[in-house]
N, C-alpha and C positions, 0 to 999 in steps of 0.2 A: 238412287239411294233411298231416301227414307218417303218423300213422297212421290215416288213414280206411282203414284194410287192407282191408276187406273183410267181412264175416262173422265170427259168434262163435269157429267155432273155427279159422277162418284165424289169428285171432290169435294162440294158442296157438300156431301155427307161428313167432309171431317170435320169441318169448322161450324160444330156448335157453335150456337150461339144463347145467348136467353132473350127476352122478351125484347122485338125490334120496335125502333122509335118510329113515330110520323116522319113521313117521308119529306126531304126536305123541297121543299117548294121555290120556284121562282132564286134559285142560286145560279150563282155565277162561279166560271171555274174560278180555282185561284192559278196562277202562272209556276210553274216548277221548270228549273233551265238547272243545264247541266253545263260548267263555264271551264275553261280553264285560265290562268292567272300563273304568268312565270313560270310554265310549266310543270305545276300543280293544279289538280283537279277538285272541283269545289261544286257540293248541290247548291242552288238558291231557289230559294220559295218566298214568294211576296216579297224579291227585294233583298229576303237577309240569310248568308249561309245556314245552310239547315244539315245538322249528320243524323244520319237513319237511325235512331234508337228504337229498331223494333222486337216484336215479339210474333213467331210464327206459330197460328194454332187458336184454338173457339174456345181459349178460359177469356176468364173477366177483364172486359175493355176498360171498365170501369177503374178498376185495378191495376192495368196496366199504364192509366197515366199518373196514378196516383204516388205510383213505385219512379218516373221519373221518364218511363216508354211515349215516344211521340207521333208509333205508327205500327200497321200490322199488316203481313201480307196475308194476300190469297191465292188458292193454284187455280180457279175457275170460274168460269162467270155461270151464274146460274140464278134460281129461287131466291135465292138466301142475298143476293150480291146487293141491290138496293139497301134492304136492312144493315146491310157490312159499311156500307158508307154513311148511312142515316147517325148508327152506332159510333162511326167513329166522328162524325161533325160534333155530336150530343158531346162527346168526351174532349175534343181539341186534338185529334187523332188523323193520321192520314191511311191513305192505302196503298198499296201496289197492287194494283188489280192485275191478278193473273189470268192469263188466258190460256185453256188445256189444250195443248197441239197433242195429234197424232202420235202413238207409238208404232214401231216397227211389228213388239210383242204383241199388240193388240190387233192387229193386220191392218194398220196404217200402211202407205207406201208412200214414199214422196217421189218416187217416179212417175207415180200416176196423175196426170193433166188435171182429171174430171174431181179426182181426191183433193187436189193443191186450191181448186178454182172454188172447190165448195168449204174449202177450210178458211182461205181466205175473205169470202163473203161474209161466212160467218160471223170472222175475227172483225169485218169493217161494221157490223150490225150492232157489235157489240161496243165497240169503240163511239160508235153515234150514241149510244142509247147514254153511257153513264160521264161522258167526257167533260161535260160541265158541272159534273156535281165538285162542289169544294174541298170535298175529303181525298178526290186521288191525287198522290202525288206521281207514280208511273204507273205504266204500261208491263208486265214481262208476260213476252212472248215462251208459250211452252214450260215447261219443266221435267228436264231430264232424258229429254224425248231423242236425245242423239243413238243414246245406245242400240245400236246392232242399222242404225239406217243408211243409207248410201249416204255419206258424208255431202259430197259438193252438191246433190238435186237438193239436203235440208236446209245446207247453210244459203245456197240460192236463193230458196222459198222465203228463209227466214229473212233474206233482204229485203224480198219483194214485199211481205209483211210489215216488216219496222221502216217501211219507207211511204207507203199505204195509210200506216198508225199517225207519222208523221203530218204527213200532206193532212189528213183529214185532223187531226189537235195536235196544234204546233206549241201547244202550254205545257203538255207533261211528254218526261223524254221515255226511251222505249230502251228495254235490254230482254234478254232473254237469261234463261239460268240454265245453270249444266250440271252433272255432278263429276265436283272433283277438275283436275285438268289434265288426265292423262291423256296420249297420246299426241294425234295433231289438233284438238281443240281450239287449243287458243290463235296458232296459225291460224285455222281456217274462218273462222270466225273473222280476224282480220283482214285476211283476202276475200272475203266475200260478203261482209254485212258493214259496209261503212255508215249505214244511217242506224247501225246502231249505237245508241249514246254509253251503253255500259253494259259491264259482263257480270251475272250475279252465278253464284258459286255457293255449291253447295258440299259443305266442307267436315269433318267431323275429326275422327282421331288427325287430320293433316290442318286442322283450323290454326292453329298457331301459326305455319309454315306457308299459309298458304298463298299471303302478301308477296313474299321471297318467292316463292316458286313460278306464281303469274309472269312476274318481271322477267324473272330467269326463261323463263318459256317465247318469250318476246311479247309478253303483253303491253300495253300501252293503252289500252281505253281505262276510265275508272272503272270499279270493282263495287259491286256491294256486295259481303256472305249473306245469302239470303236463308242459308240454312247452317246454324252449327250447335256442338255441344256434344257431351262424351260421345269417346268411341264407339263405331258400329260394330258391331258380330265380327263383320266381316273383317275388323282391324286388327282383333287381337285374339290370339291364341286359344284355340279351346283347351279345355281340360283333357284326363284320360279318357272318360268316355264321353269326350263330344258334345259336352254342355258349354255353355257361353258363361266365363266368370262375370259377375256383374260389380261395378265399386259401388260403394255405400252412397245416399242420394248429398253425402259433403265431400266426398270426391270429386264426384261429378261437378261439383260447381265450380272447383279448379280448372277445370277441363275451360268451362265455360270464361272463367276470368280469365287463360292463357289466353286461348283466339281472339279476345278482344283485346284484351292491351295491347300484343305481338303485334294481329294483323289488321285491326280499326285503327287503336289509336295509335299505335306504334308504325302504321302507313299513312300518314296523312300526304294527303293531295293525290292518293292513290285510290283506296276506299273508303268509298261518302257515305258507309254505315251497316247494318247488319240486323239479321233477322235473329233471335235469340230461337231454337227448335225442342221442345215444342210447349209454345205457352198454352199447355191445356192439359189434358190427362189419355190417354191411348197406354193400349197394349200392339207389341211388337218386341217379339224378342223376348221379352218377359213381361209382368205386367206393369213394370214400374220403370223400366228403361230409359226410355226415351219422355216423358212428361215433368215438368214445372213442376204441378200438382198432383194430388192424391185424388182419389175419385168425388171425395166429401167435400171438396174444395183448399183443404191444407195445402201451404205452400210448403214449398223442398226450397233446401238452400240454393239451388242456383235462382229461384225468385231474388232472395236478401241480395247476392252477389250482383246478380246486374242492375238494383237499384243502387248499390254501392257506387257502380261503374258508372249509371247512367245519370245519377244525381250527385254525385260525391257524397248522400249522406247514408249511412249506417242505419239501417230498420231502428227503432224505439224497440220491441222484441221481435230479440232474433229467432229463429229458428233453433231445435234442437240440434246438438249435433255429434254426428254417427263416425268416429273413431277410428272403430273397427271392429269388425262384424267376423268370426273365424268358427270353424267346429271345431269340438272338440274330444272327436271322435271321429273313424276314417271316415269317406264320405261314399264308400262301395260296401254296401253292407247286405244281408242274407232277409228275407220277407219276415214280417213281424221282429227286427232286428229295434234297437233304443238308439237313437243318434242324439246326440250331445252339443250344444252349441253353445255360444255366450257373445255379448256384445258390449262394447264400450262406447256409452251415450249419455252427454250431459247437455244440461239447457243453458246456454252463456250467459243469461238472467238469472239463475238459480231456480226455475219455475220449476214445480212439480210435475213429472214426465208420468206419463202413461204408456204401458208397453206394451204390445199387443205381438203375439207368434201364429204362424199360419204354416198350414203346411196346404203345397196345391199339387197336382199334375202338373211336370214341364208342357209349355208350349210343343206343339206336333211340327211348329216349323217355326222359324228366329222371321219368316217372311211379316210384313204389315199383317196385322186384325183389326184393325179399325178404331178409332177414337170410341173411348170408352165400353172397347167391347171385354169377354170375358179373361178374366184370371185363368179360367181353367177351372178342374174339378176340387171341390176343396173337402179335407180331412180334419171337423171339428174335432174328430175324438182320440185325434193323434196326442195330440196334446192335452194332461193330464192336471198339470200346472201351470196358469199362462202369467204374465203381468213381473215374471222376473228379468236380472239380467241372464239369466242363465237359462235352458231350458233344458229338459228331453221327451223325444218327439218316439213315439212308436209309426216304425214305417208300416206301409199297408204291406198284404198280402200278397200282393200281384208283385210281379217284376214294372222294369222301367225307370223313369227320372224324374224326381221329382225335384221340389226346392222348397228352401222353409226360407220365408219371411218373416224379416222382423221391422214394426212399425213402433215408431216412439213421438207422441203427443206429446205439446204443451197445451195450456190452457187458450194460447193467444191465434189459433191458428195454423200453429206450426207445427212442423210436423219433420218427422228423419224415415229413412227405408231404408233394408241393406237384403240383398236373400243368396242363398246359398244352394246348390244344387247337391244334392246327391243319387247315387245307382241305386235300386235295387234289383237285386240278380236273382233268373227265371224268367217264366215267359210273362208275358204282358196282359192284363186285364184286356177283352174285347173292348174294341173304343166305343163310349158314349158319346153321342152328341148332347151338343148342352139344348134345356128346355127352351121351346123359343116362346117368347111373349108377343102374345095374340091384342092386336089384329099386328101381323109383322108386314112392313109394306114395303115390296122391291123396288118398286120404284111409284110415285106421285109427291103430294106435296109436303107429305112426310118423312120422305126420305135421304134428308141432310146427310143420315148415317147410315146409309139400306147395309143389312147382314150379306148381300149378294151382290158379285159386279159381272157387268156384262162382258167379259174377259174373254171368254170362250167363242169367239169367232169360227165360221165353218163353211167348208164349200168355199164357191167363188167369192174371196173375202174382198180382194180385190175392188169388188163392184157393189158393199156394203155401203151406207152411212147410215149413221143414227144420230139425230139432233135430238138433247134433252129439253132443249128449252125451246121450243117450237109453240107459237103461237096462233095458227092457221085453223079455222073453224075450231075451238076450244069447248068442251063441255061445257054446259053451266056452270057457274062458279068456278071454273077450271084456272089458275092461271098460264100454264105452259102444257105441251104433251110433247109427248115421244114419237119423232117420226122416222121410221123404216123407208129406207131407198134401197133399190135392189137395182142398179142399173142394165145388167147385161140381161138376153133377153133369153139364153140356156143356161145348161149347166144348174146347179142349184148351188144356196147357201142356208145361213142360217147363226142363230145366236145367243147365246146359251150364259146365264145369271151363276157365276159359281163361287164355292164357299169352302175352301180361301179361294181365290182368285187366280186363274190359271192352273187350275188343277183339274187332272182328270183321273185321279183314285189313288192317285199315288201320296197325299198329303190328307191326315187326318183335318177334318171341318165340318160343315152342316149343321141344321138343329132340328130337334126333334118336335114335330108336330102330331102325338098323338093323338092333342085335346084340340084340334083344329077340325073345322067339316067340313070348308072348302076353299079352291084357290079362288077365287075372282077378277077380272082384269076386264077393261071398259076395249073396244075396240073398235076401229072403222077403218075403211079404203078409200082411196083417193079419188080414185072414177068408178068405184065398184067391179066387184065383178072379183077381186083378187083374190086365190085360194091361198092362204096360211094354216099351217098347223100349229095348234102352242100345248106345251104340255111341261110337267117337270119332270124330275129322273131319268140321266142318260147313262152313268156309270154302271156300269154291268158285273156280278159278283166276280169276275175276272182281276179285278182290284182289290188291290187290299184296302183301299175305302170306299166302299162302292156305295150306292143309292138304294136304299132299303125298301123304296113304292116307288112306279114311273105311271106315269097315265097322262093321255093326250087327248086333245080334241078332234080327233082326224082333219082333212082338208074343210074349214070352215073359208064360205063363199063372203065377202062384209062388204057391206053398203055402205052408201055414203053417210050412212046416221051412223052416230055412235050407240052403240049395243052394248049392254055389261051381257059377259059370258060366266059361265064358273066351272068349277070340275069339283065335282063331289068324291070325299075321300073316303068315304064308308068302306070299309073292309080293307082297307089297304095298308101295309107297316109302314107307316110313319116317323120312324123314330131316328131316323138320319136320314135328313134329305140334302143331299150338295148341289145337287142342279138344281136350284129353287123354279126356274121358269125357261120358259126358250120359247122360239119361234124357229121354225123351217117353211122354207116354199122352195118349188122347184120354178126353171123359168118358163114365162109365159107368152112369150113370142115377143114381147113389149117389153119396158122396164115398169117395177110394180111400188108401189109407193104407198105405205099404209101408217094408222098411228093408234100410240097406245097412251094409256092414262090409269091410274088407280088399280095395281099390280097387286095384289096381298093376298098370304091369307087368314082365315080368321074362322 
């Protein structure tokens, strides 16, 4: 569902954060047990039941216990993870440190030995490094990673893991999270992972239902939702022409107070708590979807609602709130055509609202864009009169779908969204990519959020791994680097940064680096001697979204020093680039083992 992101330290990219605390020093873990008592299931930490009131997502920690939240998860261990638990000590906060298993999509296998044996280490290196610090409260193994894999080799592995997690910190208990519980999930997970302590579940338009259905399915471990809140795309009906109706951001928050009272509070001794999705701001689906918050940091009403929930008390002020948002005028209309809308938005304070209308391009796909990445292209002169209830909006030119938002401010923080799609009929403007901001970094120590993931797997994928957080002879100042394993000793592979992710020209992405002069990326070999090729642009005008420049470094020979290389882009069309980076080698009698660091360009 919503965070199958991607890769271990892709995730790291989604959970913003701001400025991390001093590292906490000389801590001791605290004890978290997962009990049960008369056949109801209960967390305890230090001694005294504890329910999960958390929030998933990189907005304010700060803010999150203030609002009455006592914990936050993460999908991966990475850069950022020390800061993530520093953050939540400083606050009174705990974590569920995630850990990113394999996807099948990603050319994981869990049939493969040498795959399981290095995922595993991994997962125990990571489990040593952060197990005593006092902010974790569990372990989850993976997220989401069941889809499309050989059932009985993951849920095996996944024993041999939360059994592993165990033996090495017997203070904090171990689940894994899934999405949803269709098929044999919940069975299988019971026949095959008994040291796992609980099942986390990631739930959305089925959140309400979803306490009832575990049971019903033969569930029996305790539950945590580690993901919920309004329906996904994929839950509810498109329109005529195939846009995603969106509800206004005080809908949504119904959504969010259903799954919790139904399935938290309304399951007790069943599920020990819930991640609220997503405590932060991201585009997916639209740009206002799936986030808490507004980009400027305004809260949306399902913030108010789960402090309601979480503290029994009522915001001091509340949030604006958004009614109902309708056009009024059809919403399939002719190029340069007037479309009409109007919204119903008042502040429960009586504070004076502020009202702002927008008109953007639909999203090119409802798939993830990334925590705080773009709206899309926006139409300031659509709109002639802005700041009313009412508006009308002049559509562009071009054919296509767009959607008009409407944003309404208080003075206190608060904030309402609601947006509406509409057609326009004709061919379609050429796609632009949006401008990218320089120096844009694919992957180093700036890339919490990188615009590009390494998705794009090739060749013998099989015999791939890529540790992000690798510390083995490091740059100066370096904290972590990226280390390439290529096991098998023919055949070739290869692995390619793409934008959106898992796309090969079929889905509009990329950004436009014309004011850019080179790529740059730091590199070295293990024993030397290894020939790699790195270049960007693989998509070929064969695509309807193809890569606009491609240029490579031919076979480059790397020593054991680390070398920055670059590739100069003079002359080249820049102006959508989807393959941001890649690496190929063919094999070389051996298995070849290199690493990389400081990817950009600028």
């Amino acid at each position: 569902m919503r965070t199958g992101f991607s890769w271990v330290w892709s995730l790291g990219m989604a959970m913003l954060l701001g400025a991390t605390t001093a590292t906490v020093l000389h801590a001791e873990a605290v004890k978290t047990q997962i009990r049960q008592v008369d056949g109801k299931w209960e967390l305890v930490r230090d001694g005294k039941p504890y329910l999960i009131k958390g929030g998933g997502g990189g907005g304010d920690k700060k803010l999150l216990a203030e609002v009455g939240g006592n914990s936050f998860r993460t999908w991966g261990v990475g850069n950022e993870t020390q800061g993530d638990l520093d953050e939540a000590q400083k606050y009174g906060l705990t974590v569920t440190v995630g850990y990113w298993l394999g996807h099948k999509e990603h050319g994981f296998d869990y049939t493969n030995a040498a795959a399981l044996e290095k995922q595993k280490e991994d997962v125990r290196r990571a489990v040593l490094k952060y197990k005593d610090h006092p902010a974790v409260l569990a372990w989850a193994l993976g997220n989401e990673m069941e889809n499309g894999a050989d059932s009985k080799a993951l849920w095996t592995h996944m024993e041999d893991l939360a059994k592993m997690v165990k033996e090495i910190d017997p203070n904090h208990p171990v689940m894994t999270v899934v999405a949803e519980i269709g098929g044999d999930k919940v069975q299988q997970i019971h026949k095959y992972c008994p040291d796992l302590d609980m099942v986390g579940i990631n739930s959305y338009g089925g959140g309400p239902s979803i306490a009832e259905r575990y049971v019903k399915n033969g569930g029996t471990k305790p539950i945590v939702i580690t993901e919920f809140g309004p329906p996904g795309t994929w839950e509810i009906g498109m329109n005529a022409f195939k846009a995603a109706p969106e509800l206004t951001s005080t809908q949504k928050a119904e959504r969010y107070r259903a799954t919790y009272e139904k399935s938290v509070l309304g399951a007790p001794g069943l599920c020990v708590g819930s991640y609220a999705f997503t405590w932060g701001f991201k585009v997916e689906a639209t740009a206002t979807w799936y986030g808490m918050f507004l980009p400027d940091g305004s809260k949306l009403a399902s913030v108010d609602t789960m402090q309601e929930l979480w503290s029994g008390k009522k915001p001091e002020f509340p949030v604006p709130a958004m009614t109902k948002l309708a056009l009024t005028s059809p919403d399939q209309v002719k190029p340069g055509d007037t479309v009409t809308a109007a919204v119903e938005v008042t502040d429960p304070s009586g504070r004076p609202l502020k009202i702002d209308w927008r008109l953007y391009n639909e999203q090119s796909t409802y798939n993830v864009q990334g925590t705080g990445g773009s709206a899309g292209a926006t139409f300031a002169d659509a709109i002639a009169e802005n700041g009313g209830k009412t508006v009308s909006v002049k559509m562009p030119a071009s054919g296509g779908v767009y959607r008009i938002y409407c944003y309404a401010h208080n003075d206190k923080n608060g904030a309402a969204v609601g947006s509406l799609p509409v057609k326009v009929s004709g061919a379609e403007a050429p796609y632009k990519a949006a401008k990218a901001k320089l120096p844009l970094v694919i992957y180093g120590a700036d890339s919490k959020n990188p615009a590009y993931i390494a998705s794009g797997w090739m060749g013998n994928t099989k015999a791939i791994s890529m540790q992000a957080d690798c510390t083995d002879n490091l740059r100066t100042g370096a904290k972590t680097c990226l280390k390439v394993s290529y096991s098998a000793k023919n055949n070739w592979a290869g692995a390619v940064w793409q934008s959106p992710p898992n796309d090969w020209g079929d889905k509009a992405g990329g950004f436009d680096f014309t004011d850019a002069k080179q790529l740059t990326f730091w590199a070295r070999g293990d024993k030397g001697g290894e020939k790699v090729k790195f270049g960007f642009g693989m998509i070929g005008k064969d695509k309807k979204f193809s890569d606009s420049g491609k240029k490579d470094t031919g076979n480059l020979v790397l020593t054991t020093e680390w070398k920055q290389y670059s590739i100069d882009l003079k002359g080249l069309d820049m102006s959508c680039i989807k393959s941001g980076f890649y690496w190929t080698l063919q094999g070389q009698g051996d298995p070849v083992v290199f690493y990389l660091d400081d990817i950009r360009f600028e």
